[in-house]
N, C-alpha and C positions, 0 to 999 in steps of 0.2 A: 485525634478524637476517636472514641472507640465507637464500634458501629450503633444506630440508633436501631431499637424494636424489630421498625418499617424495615429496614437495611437488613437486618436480618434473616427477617423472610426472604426478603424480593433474591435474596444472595445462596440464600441455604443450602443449594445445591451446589455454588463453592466451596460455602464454609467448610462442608461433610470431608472433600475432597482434602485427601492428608498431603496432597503437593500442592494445595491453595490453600486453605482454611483464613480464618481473618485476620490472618499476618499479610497472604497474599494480596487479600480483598480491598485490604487496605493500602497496598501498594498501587492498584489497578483504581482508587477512588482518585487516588491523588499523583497520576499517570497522564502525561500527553502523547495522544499521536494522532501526526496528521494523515490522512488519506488524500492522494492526489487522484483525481477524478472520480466523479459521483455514477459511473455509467455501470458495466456488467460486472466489473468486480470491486468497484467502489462502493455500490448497491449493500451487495451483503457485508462487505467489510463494515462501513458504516455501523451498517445496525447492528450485527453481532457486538462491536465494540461499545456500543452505546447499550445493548442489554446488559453486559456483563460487568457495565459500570464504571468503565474508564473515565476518569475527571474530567477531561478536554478533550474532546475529538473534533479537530480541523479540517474541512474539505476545501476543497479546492478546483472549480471548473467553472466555463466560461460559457459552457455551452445554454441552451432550453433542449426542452421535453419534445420530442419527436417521436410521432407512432412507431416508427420503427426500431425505437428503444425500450418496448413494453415489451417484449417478446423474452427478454431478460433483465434489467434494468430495475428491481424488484421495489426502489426504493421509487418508484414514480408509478403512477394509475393514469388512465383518459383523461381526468378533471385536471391532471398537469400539462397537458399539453401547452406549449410554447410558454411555459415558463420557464423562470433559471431552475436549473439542475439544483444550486445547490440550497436554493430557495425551498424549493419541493421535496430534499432529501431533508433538510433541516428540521422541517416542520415533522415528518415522520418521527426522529430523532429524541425531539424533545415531546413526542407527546407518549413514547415510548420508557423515556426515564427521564424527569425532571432532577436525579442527581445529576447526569451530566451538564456539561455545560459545551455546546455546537457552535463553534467558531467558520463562518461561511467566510469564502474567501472568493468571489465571483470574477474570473480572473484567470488567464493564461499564464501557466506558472513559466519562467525563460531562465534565464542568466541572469538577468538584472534584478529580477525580484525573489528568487528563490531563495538565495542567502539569508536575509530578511523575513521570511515568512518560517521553514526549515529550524531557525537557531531557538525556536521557542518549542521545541517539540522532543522527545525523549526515542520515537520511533517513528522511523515514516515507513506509509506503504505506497509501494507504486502500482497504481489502478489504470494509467495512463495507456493509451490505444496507437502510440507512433514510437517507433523506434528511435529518433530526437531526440524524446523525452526522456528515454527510459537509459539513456545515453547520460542524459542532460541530471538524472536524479542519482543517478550513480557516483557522478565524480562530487557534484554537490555534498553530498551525505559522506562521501570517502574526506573530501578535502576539511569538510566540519565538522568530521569524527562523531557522524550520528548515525547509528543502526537501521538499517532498513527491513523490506523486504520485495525481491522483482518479482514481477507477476506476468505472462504474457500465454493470449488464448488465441486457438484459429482452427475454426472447422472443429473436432471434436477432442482437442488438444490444450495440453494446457502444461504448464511450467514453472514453478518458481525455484525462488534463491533465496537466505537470509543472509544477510551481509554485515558482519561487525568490521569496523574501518579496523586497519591496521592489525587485527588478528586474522583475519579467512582471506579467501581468496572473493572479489570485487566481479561485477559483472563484467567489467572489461579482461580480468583475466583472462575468459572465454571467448567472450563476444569481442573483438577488438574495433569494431565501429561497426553502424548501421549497414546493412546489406543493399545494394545498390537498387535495387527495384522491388522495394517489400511491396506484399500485398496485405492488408487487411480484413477484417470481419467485412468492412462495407461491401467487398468485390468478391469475398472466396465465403461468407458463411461463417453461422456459428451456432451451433448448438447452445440453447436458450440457459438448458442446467450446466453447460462445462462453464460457464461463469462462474453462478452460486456453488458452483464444487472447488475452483481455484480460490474463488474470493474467501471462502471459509476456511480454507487452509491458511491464508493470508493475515487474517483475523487470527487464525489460534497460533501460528508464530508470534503474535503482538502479544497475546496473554501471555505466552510461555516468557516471551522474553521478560514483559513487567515484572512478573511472580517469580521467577524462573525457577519454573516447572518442567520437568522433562529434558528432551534435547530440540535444539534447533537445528534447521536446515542448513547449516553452514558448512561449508566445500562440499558441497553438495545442493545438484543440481536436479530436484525431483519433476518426473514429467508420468506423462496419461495420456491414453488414448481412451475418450469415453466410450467410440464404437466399441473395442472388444474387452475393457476396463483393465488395460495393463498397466502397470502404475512400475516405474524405472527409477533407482536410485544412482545417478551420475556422479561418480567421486569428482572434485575438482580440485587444483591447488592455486595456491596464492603464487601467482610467478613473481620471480625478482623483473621479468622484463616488464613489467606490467606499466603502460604507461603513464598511470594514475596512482598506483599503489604499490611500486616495483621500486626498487634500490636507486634508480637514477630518474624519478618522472621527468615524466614532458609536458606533463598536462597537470600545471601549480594554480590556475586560477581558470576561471569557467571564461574566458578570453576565446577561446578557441570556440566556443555555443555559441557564442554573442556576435563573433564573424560572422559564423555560416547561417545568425540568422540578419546578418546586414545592420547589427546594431553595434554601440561601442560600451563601455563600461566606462563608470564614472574614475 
């Protein structure tokens, strides 16, 4: 369907753009991607995705609204407090563009349900604040052959990756499991904007990818230090050892997440 009058306007400053225009616009109407958690970089991902008009944007969190999530967390105000997260981001969502359509998913994403949730989506981005998870969304999206992007912030620092399964190199390339005593924003801090500066980057990997506009962050690992604004391009490669995505895996079914979290798989 070609775009309507309204669509027009609200888009224009796509359209203009000669690596979008309404070839793109209309790839990104009719585009899903889910965001896994609604907190400091789910916040802005969220919304930038739902301004620029993506069809389906799926959240994903379990948690409520906590004062101590305002401080960056942009998709929630005081009148949210202790409500569900994705309650409160939803509602911002659609009262922001009623083209999209906001699929809340309230809910601990694991092994058992990820697969499930994951296979109706074109890109995921990982917003997620534990090393588990981000663990947990890597081999998921590697093993189902769906495009991501990793995301991970602390103290005035921040990271990502974009991941196409079987072409680039995988989070596990680098990272090859959780580090034995992470610490978190809860215990070391976090600068309020190094969120809405990662999360946005986050967001315009997912446009780029729809449209495919530009290049993406692939074998390559971009990081920042807000304090003095250095901004580092990390080459990476796809290793054959790779455990998940290497010439001989060891890691063919999310069995191994579902141990370590004491559960079994159907």
């Amino acid at each position: 369907m070609p775009l309507t009058e309204k669509q027009q306007e609200r888009y224009s400053r796509h359209l203009i753009l000669q690596e979008v225009g309404p070839e793109g616009q209309e790839k990104l109407l009719h585009a899903k991607v889910l965001v896994i958690g609604t907190g400091g970089l789910g916040s802005p991902n969220s919304l930038y995705l739902t301004a620029a008009g993506v069809g389906t944007v799926g959240i994903v969190d379990a948690d409520v609204v906590d004062s101590s999530n305002l401080q960056r967390q942009i998709a929630h105000s005081t009148k949210d407090l202790d409500r569900p997260k994705v309650e409160s981001a939803a509602e911002k969502m659609r009262a922001l563009n009623p083209d999209v359509e906001v699929k809340p998913y309230k809910l601990y994403i694991n092994a058992k349900n990820i697969n499930e949730i994951i296979r109706e989506y074109d890109f995921v981005i990982d917003g997620s604040d534990n090393f588990e998870t981000k663990f947990l969304v890597n081999d998921a999206c590697v093993l189902a052959g769906i495009p991501y992007s990793h995301g991970g912030i602390l103290r005035f620092k921040g990271q990502t990756m974009t991941v196409l399964p079987g072409q680039t190199a995988c989070y596990r390339c680098s990272f090859r499991e959780p580090p034995p005593n992470p610490v978190g924003c809860s215990r070391a801090g976090i600068l309020g904007a190094v969120a809405g500066m990662l999360g946005t980057i986050q967001a315009a990997e997912a446009l780029k990818f729809i449209t495919g506009a530009g290049t993406l962050l692939t074998n390559t690992l971009l990081t920042f230090d807000a304090a003095t604004m250095d901004f580092r391009k990390v080459p990476l490669k796809k290793r054959s050892d790779c455990p998940v995505c290497g010439e001989n895996p060891t890691i063919c079914t999310l069995e191994v997440h579902a141990k370590a979290a004491g559960d079994s798989l159907p």
